[in-house]
MARKOLNU-321346 format. One record per residue (C-alpha): x, y, z. Coordinates in steps of 0.2 Angstrom, whole numbers, plus 5000, padded with zeros to 4 digits. Each point is the difference from the previous one (the first is absolute). Last residue first. Example, Ala and Ser with C-alpha at 12.3 -4.5 7.8 and 13.67 -1.06 7.14 Angstrom:
2
506849955036;499449835003;
***
This chain:
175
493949685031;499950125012;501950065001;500150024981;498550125001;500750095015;501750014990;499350054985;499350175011;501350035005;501250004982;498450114996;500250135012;501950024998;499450074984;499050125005;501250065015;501550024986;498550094990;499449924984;499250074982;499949824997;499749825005;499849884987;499549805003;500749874990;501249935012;500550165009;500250144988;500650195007;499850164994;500550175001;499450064989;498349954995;500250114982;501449925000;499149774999;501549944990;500949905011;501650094998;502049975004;499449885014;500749975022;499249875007;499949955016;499549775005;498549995011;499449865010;501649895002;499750035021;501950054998;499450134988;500850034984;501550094991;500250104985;499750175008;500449985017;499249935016;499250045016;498049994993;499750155008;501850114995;500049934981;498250044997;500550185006;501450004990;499149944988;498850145000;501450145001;500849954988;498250004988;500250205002;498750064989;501550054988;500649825000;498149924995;500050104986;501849964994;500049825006;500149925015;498449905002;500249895017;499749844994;499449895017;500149814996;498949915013;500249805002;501850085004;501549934988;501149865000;501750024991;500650004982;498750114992;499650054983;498850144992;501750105002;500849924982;502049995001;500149895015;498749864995;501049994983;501749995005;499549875012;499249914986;501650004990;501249985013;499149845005;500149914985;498649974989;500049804998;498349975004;500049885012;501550045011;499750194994;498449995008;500449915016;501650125001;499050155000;498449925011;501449995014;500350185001;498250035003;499250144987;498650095008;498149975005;500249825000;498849934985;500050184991;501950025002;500349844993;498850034985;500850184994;501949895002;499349894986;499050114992;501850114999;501149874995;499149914986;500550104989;499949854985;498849865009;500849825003;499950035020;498550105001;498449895004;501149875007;500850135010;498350065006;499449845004;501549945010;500150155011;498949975014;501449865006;500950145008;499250005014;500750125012;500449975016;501750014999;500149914986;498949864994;500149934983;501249875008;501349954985;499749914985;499950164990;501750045004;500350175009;501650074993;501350025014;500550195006;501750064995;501150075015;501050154992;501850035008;500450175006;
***
């Protein structure tokens, strides 16, 4: 199998890829680029400006920082608060941990999973709302939970919190 190696993005080149501005960058690489660990603020701040890490910010980065790709990439894979591909203007977490597992929290996503008509990990078409799978959010004696944006929903029911993902959509659909 022969490995195709992927061109460094030059910083003289269009800062618009695929619909994506990659010219929102500048600041927060001059802010980091002579900065020792630089590589998590760095990756931290590009996830904040597009909501996950494009492939394309990678190179820009390393073509002005000098961090090379393999590095970064090896960094945005190894901690979860990363992503690498779009998400849902809603991130559902669906609490999974020891509390929430005895009160059946499988049963909730699967149920999530079944009304929404996609898998843990994935989002929505309509790119409203992006399932979530956690080790823990904290909140056991609400088990089970679940944390969309900064709001909490516990002590759910599969019907419950089917409920709520409705009841977004009406809100969503009247703005």
């Amino acid at each position: 199998m022969r490995v195709q190696r992927i061109a460094q993005l030059e910083a003289s080149d269009n800062l618009i890829v695929e619909g994506i501005d990659l010219g929102l960058l500048s600041t927060l690489i001059e802010k980091y680029k002579h900065k020792k660990g630089n590589i998590i603020p760095l990756l931290q701040g590009t996830q904040d400006l597009y909501g996950f890490i494009p492939e394309d910010a990678f190179r820009l980065i390393s073509a002005e920082t000098g961090i090379s790709t393999s590095d970064m990439y090896g960094v945005a894979t190894f901690y979860s608060q990363f992503r690498l591909s779009p998400v849902g203007k809603h991130i559902i977490k669906i609490c999974h941990g020891t509390a929430c597992h005895v009160q059946d929290a499988s049963t909730i996503s699967e149920s999530l999973e079944e009304a929404l008509g996609i898998k843990d990990g994935e989002t929505t078409a309509d790119n409203l709302f992006t399932l979530e799978s956690v080790a823990c959010l904290g909140c056991c004696s609400l088990a089970p939970v679940m944390m969309i944006g900064g709001e909490t929903y516990g002590k759910l029911t599969s019907k419950s919190a089917v409920k709520v993902i409705k009841e977004i959509k009406i809100r969503e659909s009247q703005e």
